[in-house]
MDTraj code that builds the backbone (N, CA, C; nanometers):
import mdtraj as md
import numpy as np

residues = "UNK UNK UNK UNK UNK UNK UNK UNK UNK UNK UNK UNK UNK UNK UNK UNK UNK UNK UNK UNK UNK UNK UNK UNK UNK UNK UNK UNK UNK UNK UNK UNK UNK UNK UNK UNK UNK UNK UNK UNK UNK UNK UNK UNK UNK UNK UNK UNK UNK UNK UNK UNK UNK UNK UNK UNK UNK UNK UNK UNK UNK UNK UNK UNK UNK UNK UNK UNK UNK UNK UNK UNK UNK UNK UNK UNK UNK UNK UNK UNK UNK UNK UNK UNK UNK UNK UNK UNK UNK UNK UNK UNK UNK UNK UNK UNK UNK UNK UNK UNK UNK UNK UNK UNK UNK UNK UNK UNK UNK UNK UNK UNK UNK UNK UNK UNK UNK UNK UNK UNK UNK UNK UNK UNK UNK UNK UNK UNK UNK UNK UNK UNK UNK UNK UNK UNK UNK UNK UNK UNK UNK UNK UNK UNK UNK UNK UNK UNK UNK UNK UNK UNK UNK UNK UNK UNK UNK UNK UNK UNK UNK UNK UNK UNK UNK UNK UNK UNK UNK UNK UNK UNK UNK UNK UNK UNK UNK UNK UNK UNK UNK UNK UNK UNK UNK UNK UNK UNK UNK UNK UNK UNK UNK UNK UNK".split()
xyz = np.array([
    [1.5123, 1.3097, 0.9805],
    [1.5559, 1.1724, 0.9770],
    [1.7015, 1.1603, 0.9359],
    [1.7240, 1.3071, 0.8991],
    [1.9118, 1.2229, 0.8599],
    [1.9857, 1.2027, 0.9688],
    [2.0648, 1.1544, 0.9475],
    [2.1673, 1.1053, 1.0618],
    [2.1365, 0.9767, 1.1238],
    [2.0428, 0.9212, 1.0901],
    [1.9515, 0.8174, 1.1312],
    [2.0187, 0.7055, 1.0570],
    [2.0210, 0.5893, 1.0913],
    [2.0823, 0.4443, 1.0288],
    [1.9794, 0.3759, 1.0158],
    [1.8811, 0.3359, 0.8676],
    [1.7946, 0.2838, 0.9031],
    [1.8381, 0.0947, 0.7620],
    [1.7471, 0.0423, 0.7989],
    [1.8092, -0.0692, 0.6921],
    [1.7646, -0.0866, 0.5973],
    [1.7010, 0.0077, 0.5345],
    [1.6529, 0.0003, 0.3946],
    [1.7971, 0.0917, 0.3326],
    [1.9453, 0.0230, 0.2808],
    [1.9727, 0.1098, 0.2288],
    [1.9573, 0.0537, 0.0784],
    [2.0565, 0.1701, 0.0342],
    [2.0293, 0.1149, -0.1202],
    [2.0364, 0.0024, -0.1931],
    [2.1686, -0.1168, -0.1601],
    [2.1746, -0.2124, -0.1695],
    [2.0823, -0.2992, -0.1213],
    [2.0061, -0.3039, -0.0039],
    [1.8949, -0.4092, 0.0104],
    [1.7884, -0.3352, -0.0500],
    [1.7623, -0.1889, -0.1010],
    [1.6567, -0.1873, -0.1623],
    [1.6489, -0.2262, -0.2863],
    [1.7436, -0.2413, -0.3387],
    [1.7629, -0.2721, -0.5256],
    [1.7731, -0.4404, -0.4745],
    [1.7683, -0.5074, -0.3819],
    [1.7335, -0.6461, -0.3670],
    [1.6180, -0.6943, -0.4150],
    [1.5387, -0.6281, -0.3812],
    [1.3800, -0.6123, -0.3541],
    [1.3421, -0.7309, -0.5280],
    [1.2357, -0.7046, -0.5201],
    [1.1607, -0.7351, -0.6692],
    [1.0911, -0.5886, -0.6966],
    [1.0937, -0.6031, -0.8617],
    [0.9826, -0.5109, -0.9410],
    [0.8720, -0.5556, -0.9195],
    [0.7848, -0.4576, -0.9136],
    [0.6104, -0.4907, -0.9011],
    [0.5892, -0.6438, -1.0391],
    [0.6289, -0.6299, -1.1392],
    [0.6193, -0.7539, -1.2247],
    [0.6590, -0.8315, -1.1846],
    [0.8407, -0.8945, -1.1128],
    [0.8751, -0.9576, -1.0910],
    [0.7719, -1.0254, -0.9407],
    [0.7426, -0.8937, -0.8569],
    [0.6558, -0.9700, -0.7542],
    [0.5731, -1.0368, -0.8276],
    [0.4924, -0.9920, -0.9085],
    [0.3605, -1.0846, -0.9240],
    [0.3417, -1.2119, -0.9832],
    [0.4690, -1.2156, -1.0629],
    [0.5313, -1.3308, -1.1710],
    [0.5511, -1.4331, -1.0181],
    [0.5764, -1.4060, -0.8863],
    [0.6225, -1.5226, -0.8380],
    [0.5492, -1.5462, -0.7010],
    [0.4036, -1.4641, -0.7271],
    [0.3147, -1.4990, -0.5852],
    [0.2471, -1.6131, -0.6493],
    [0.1918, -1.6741, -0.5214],
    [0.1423, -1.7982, -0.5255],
    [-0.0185, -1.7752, -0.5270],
    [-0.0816, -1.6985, -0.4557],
    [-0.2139, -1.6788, -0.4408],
    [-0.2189, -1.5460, -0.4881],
    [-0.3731, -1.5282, -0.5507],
    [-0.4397, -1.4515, -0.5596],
    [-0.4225, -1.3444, -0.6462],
    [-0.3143, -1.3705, -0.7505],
    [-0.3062, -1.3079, -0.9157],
    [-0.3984, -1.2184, -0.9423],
    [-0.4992, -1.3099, -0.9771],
    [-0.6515, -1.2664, -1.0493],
    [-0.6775, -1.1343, -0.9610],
    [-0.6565, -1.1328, -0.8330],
    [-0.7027, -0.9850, -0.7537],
    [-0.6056, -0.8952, -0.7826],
    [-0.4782, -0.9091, -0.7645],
    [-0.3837, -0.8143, -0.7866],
    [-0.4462, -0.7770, -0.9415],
    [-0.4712, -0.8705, -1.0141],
    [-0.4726, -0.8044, -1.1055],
    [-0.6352, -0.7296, -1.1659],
    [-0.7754, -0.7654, -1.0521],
    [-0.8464, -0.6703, -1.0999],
    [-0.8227, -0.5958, -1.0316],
    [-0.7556, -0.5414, -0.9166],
    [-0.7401, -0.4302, -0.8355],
    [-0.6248, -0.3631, -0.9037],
    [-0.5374, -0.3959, -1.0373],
    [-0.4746, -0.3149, -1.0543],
    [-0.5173, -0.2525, -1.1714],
    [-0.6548, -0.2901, -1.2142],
    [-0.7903, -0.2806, -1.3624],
    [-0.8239, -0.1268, -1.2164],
    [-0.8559, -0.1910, -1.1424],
    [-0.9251, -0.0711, -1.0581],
    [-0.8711, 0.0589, -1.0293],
    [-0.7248, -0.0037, -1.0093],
    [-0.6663, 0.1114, -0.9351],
    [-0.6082, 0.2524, -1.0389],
    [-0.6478, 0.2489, -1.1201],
    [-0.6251, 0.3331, -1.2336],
    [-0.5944, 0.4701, -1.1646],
    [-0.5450, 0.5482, -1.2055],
    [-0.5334, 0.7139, -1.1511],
    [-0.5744, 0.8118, -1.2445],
    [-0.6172, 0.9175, -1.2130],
    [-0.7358, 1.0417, -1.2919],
    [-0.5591, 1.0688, -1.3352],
    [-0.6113, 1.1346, -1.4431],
    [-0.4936, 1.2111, -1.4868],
    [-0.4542, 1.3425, -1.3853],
    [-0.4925, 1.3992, -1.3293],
    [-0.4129, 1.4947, -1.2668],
    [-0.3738, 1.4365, -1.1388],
    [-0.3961, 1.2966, -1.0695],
    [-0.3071, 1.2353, -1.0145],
    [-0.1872, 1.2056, -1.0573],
    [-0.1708, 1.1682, -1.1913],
    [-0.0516, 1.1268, -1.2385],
    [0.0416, 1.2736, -1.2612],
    [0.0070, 1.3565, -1.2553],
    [0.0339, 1.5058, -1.2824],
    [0.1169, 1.5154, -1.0958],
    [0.0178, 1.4791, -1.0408],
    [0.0668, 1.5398, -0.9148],
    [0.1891, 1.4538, -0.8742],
    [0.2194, 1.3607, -0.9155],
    [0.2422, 1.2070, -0.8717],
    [0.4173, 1.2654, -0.9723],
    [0.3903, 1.3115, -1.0905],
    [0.5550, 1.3507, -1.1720],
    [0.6145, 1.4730, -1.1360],
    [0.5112, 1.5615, -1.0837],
    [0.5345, 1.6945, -1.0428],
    [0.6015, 1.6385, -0.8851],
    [0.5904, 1.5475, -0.7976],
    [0.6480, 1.5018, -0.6892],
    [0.7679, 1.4638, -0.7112],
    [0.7965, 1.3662, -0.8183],
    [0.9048, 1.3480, -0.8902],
    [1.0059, 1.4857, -0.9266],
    [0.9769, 1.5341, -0.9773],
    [1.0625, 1.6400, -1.0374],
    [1.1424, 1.7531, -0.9529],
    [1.0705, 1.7424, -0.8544],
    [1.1379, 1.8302, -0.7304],
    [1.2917, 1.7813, -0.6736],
    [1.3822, 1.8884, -0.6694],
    [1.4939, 1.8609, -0.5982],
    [1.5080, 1.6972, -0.5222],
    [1.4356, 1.7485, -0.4354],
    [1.4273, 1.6398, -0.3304],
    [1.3061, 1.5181, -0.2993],
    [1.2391, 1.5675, -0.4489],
    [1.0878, 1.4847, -0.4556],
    [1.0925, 1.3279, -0.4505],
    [1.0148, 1.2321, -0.4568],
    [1.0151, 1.1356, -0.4667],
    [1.0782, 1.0707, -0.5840],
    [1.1830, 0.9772, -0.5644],
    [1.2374, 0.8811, -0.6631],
    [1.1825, 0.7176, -0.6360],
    [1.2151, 0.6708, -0.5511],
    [1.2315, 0.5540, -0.5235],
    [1.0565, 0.5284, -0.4068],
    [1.0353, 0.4224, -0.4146],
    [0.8849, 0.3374, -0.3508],
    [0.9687, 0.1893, -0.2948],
    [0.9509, 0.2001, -0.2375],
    [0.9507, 0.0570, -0.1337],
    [0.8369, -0.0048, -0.0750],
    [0.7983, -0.1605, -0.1286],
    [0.6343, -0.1842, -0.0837],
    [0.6702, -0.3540, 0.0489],
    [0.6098, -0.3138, 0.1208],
    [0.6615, -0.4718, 0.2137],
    [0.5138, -0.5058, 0.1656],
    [0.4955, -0.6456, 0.1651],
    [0.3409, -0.7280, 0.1469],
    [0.3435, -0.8530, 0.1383],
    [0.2133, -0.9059, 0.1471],
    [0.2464, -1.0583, 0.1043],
    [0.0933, -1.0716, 0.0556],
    [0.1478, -1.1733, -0.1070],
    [0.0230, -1.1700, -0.1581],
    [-0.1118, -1.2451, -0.1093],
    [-0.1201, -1.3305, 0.0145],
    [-0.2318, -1.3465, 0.1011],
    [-0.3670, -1.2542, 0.1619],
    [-0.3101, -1.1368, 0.1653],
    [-0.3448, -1.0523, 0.2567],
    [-0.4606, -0.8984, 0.1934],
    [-0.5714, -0.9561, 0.1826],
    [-0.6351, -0.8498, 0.1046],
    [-0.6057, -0.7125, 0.1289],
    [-0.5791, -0.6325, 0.1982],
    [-0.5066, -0.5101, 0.2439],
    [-0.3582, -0.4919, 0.1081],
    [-0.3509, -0.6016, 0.0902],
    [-0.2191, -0.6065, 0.0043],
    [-0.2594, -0.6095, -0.1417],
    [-0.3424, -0.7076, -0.1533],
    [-0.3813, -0.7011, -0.3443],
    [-0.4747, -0.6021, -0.3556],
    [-0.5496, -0.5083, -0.2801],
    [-0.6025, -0.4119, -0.2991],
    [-0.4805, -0.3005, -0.3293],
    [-0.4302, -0.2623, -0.2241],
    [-0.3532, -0.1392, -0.1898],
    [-0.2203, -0.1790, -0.3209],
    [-0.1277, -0.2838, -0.3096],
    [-0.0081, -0.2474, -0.4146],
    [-0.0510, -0.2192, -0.5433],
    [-0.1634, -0.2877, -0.5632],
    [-0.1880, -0.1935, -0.7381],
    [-0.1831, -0.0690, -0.7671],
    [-0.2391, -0.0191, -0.6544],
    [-0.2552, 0.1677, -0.6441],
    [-0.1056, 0.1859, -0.6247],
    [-0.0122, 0.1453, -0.5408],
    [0.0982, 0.1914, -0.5539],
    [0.2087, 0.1505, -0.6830],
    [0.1937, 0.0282, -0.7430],
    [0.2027, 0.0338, -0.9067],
    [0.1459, 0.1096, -0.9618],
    [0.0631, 0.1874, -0.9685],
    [-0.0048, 0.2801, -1.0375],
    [0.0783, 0.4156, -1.0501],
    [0.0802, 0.4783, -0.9107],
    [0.1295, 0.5419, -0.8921],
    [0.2759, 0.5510, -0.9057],
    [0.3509, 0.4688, -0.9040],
    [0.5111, 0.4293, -0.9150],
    [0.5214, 0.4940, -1.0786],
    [0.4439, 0.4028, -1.1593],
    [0.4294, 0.4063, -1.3183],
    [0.3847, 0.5166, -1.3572],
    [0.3101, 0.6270, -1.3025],
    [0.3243, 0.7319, -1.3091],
    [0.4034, 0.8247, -1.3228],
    [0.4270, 0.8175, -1.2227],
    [0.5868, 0.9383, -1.1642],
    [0.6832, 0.8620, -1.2243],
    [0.6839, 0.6855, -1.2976],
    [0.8552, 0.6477, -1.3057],
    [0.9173, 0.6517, -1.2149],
    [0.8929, 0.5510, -1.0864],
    [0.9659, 0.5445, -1.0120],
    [1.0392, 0.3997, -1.0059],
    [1.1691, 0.3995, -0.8944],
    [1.2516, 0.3376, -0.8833],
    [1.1207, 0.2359, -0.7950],
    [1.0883, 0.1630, -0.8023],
    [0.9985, 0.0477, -0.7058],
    [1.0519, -0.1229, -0.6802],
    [1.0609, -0.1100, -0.5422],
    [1.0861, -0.2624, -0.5053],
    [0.9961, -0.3296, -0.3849],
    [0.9572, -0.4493, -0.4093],
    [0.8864, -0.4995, -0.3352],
    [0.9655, -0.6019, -0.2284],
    [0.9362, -0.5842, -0.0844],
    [0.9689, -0.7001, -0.0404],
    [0.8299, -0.8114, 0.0406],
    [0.8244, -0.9490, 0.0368],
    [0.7465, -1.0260, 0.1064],
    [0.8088, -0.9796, 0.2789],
    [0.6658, -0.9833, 0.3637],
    [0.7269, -0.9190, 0.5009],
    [0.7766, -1.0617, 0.5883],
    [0.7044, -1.1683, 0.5323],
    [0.7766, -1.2629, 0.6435],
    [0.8799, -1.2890, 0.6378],
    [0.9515, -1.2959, 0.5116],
    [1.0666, -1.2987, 0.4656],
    [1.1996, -1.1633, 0.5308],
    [1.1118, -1.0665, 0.5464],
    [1.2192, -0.9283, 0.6026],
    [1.1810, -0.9115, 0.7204],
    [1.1539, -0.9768, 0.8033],
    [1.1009, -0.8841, 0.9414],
    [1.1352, -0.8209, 1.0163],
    [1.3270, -0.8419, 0.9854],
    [1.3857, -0.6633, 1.0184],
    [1.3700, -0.5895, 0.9813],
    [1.3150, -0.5683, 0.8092],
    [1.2735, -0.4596, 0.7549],
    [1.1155, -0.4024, 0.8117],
    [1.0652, -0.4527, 0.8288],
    [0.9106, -0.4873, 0.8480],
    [0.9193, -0.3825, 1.0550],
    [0.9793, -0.4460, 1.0823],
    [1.0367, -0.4009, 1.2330],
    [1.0695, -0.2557, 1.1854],
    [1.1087, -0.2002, 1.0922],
    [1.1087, -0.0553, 1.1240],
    [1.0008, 0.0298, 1.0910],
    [0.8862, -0.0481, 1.0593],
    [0.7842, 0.0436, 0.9802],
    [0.6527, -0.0468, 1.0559],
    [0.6570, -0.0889, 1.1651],
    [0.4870, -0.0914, 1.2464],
    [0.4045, -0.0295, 1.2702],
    [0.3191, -0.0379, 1.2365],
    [0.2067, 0.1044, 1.2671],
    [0.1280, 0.0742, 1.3824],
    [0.1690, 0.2260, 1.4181],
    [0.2123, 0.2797, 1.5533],
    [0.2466, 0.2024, 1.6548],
    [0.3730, 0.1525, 1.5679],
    [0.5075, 0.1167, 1.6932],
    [0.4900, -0.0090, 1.7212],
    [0.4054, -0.1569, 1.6589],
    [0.3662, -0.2490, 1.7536],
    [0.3178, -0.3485, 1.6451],
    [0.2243, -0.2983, 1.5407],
    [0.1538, -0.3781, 1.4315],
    [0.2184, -0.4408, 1.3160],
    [0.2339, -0.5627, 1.2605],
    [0.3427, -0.5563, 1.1620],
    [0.2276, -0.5436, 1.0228],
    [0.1468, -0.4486, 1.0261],
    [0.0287, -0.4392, 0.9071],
    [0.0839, -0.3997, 0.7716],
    [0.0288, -0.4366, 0.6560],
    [0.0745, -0.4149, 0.5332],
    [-0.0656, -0.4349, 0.4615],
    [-0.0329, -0.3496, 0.3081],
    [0.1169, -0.3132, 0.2748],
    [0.1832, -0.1989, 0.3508],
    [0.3107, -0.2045, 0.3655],
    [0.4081, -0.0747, 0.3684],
    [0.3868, -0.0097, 0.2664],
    [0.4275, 0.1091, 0.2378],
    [0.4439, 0.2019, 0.1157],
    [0.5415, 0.2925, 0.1767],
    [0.6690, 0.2884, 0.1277],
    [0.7671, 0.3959, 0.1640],
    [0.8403, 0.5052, 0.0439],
    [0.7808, 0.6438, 0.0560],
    [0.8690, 0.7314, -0.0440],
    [1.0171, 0.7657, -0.0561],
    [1.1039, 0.7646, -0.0872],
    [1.2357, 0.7830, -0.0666],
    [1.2881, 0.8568, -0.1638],
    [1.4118, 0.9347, -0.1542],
    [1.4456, 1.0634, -0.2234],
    [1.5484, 0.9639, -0.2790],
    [1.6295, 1.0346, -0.3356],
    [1.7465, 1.0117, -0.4897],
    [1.8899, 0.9114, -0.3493],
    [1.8622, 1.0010, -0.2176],
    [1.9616, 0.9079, -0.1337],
    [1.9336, 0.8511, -0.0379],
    [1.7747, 0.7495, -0.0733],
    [1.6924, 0.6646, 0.0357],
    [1.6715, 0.7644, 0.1660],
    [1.6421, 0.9107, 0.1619],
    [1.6322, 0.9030, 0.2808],
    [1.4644, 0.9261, 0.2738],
    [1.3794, 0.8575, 0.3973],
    [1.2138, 0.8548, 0.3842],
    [1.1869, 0.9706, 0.3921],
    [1.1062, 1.0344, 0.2732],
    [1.0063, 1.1366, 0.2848],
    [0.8878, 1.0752, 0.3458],
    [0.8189, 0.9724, 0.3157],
    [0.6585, 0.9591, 0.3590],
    [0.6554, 0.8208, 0.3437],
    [0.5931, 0.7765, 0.4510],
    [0.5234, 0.6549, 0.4270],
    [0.3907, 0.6343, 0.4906],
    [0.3305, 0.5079, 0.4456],
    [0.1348, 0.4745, 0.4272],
    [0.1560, 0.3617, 0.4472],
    [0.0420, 0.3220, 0.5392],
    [0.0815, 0.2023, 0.5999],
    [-0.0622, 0.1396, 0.6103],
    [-0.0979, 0.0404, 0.5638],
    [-0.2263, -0.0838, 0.5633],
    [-0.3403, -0.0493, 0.5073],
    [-0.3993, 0.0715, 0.5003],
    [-0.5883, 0.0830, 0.4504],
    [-0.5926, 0.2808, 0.5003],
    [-0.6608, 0.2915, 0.3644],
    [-0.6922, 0.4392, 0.4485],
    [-0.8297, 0.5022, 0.5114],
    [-0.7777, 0.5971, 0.5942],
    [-0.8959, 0.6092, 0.7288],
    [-1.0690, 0.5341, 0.6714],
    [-1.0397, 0.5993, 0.6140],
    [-1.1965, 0.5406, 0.5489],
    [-1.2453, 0.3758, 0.5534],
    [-1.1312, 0.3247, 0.5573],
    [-1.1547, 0.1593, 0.5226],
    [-1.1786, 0.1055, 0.7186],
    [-1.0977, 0.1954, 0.7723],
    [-1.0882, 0.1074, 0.9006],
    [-1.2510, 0.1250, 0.9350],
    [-1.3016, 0.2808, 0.9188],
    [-1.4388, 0.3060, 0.9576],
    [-1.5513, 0.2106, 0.8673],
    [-1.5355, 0.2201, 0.7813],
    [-1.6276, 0.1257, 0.6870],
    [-1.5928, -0.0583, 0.7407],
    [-1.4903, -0.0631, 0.7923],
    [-1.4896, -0.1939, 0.7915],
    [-1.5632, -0.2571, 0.9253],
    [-1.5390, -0.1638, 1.0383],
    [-1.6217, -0.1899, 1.1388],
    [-1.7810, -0.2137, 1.1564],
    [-1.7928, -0.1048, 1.0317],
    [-1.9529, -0.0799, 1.0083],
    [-2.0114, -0.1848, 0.9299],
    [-1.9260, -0.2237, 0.8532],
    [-1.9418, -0.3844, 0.8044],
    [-1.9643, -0.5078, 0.8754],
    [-1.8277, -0.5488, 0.9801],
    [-1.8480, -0.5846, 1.0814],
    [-1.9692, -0.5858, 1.1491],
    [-2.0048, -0.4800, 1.2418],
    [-2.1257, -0.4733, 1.3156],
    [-2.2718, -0.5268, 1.2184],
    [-2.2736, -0.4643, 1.1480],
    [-2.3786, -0.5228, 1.0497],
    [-2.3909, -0.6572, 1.0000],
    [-2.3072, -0.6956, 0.9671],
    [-2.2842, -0.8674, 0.9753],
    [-2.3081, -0.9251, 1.0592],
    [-2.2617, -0.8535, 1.1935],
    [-2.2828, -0.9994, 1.3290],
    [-2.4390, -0.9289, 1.3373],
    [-2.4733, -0.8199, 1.2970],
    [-2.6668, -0.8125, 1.3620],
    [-2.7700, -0.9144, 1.2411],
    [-2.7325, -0.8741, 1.1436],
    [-2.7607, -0.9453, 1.0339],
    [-2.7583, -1.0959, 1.0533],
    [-2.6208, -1.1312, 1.0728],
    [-2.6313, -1.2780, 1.0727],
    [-2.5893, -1.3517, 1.2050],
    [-2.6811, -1.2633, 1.3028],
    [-2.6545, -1.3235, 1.4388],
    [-2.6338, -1.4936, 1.4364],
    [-2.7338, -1.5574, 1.3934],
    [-2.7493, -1.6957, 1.3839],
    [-2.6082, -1.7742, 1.3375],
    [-2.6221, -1.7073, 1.2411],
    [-2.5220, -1.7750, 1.1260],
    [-2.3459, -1.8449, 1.1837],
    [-2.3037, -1.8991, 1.1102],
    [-2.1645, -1.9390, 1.1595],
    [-2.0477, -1.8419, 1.1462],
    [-1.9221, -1.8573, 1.2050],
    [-1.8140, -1.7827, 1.1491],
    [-1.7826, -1.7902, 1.0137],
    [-1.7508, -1.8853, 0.9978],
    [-1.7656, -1.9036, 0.8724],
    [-1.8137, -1.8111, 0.7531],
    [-1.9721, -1.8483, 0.7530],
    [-2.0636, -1.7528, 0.6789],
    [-2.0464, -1.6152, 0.7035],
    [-2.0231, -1.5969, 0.8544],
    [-1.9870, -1.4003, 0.8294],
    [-1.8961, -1.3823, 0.8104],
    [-1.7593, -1.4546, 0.8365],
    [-1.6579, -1.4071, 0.7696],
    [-1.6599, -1.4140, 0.6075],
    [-1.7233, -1.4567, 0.5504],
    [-1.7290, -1.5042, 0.4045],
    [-1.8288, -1.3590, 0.3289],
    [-1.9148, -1.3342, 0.4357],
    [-2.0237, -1.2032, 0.4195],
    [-1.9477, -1.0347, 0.4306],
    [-1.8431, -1.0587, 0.5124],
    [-1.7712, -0.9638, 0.5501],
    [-1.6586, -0.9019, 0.4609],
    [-1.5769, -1.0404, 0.3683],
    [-1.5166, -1.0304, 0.2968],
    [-1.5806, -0.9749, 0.1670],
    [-1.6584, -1.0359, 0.1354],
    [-1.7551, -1.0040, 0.0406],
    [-1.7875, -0.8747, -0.0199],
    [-1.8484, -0.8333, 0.1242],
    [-1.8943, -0.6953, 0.1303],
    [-1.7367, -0.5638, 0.1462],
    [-1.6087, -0.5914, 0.2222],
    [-1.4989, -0.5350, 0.2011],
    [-1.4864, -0.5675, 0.0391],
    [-1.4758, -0.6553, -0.0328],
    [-1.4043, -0.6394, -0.1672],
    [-1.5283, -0.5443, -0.2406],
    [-1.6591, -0.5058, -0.2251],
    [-1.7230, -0.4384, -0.2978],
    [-1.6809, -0.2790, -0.2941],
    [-1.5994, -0.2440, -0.1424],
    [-1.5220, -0.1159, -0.1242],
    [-1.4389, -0.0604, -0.1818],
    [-1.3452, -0.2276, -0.1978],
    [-1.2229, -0.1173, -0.2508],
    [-1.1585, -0.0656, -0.3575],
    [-1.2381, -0.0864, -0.4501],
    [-1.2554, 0.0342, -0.5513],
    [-1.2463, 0.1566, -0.4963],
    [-1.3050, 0.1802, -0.3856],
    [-1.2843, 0.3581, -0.3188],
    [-1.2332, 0.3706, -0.2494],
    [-1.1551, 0.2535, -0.1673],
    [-1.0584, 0.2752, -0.0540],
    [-0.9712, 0.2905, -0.1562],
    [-0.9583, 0.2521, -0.2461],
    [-0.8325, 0.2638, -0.3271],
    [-0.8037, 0.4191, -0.3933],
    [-0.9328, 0.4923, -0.4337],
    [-0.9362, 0.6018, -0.4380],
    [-0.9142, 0.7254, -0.3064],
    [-0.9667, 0.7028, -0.2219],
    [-0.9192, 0.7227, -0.0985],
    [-0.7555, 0.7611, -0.0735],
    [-0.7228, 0.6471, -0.0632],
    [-0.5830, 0.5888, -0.0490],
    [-0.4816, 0.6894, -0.1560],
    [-0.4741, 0.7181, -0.2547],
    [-0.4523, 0.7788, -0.3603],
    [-0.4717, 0.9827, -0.2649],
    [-0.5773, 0.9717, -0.2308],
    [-0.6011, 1.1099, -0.1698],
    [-0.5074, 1.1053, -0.0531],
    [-0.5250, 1.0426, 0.0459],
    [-0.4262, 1.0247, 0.1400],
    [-0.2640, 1.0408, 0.1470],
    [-0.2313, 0.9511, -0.0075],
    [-0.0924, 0.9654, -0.0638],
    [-0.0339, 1.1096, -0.0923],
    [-0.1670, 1.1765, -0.1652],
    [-0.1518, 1.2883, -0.2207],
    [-0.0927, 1.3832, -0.1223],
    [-0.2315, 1.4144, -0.0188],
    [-0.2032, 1.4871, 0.1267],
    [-0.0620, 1.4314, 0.1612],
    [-0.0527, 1.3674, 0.2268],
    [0.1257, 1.3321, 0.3014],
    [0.2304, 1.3848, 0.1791],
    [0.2010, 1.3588, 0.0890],
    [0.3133, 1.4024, 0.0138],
    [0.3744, 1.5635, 0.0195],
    [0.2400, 1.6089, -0.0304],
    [0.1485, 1.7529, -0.0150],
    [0.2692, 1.8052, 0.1152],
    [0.2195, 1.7837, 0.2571],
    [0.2463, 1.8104, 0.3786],
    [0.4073, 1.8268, 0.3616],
    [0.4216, 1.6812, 0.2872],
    [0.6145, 1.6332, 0.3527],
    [0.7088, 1.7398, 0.2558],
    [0.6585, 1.7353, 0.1028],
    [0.7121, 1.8019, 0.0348],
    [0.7136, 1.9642, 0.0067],
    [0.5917, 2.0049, 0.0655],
    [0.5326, 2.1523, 0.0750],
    [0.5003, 2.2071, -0.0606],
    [0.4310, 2.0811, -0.1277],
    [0.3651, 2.1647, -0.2584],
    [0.1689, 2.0848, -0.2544],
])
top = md.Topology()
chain = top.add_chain()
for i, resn in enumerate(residues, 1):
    res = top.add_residue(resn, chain, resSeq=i)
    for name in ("N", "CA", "C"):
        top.add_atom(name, md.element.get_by_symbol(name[0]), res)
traj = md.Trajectory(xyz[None], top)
């Protein structure tokens, strides 16, 4: 990626907000950010792996999170990446995506989706080691299976009611997507950094 011009530089990343400052100024849904960030706790030898990433030459310094606090994918997933930030002591800034959608435009998953949260790793001179993008594998499969089971279950029923059944049953998950997610982080890091 070097040689590459991308627009996260340092100056719009130190724009950003701190994970506190984000939460001090979302409008919805506090109370989740904040039991998902009761949830998102890390085993201690995550946090091990997470400073030991840190400490490397070229290891992770800096986290960049795009989100918006609407979006359950988002008050699940940024706690784990506060978690993890506070771990290792990292440099962390948040941006809202409707607000950046040039920023948001460089990080679609796969090429097209504007899904969040983002999660971007960055070295001591912004350049991206790794980034994680919306739910990990596990959640997309579980969520379908949710899905399907809902509409057999409550064939009758309204949208409404299954969407309300669906949600329901996703927030009883992600306690382990969040653990998941954490494994996932680990691996890519693992891969990008070669430890």
């Amino acid at each position: 990626m070097a040689g590459e011009k991308y627009i996260v530089t340092k100056e719009k990343f130190e724009s950003g907000f701190t994970y506190k400052q984000y939460i001090d100024q979302i409008k919805v849904n506090k109370d989740r950010f904040d039991m998902f960030y009761e949830s998102g706790k890390l085993e201690s030898e995550d946090e091990v792996f997470f400073q030991n990433a840190k400490k490397l030459p070229s290891g992770i310094k800096k986290l960049m999170i795009i989100g918006e606090d609407w979006c359950p994918d988002v008050f699940r997933g940024m706690p784990v990446f506060a978690r993890i930030a506070e771990a290792a002591n990292l440099e962390t800034r948040i941006f809202p995506r409707d607000e950046n959608l040039d920023m948001m435009n460089e990080f679609l998953k796969n090429g097209e989706f504007m899904s969040i949260p983002v999660a971007v790793f960055y070295d001591e001179n912004m350049e991206e080691i790794a980034r994680w993008i919306e739910r990990p594998e596990i959640g997309y499969t579980q969520s379908t299976e949710v899905m399907a089971k809902i509409e057999k279950e409550m064939a009758e029923a309204d949208e409404q009611d299954k969407r309300k059944a669906i949600r329901e049953q996703h927030y009883a998950l992600y306690p382990s997507w969040q653990k998941e997610t954490v494994v996932e982080v680990k691996e890519l890091l693992s891969r990008k950094l070669n430890i």
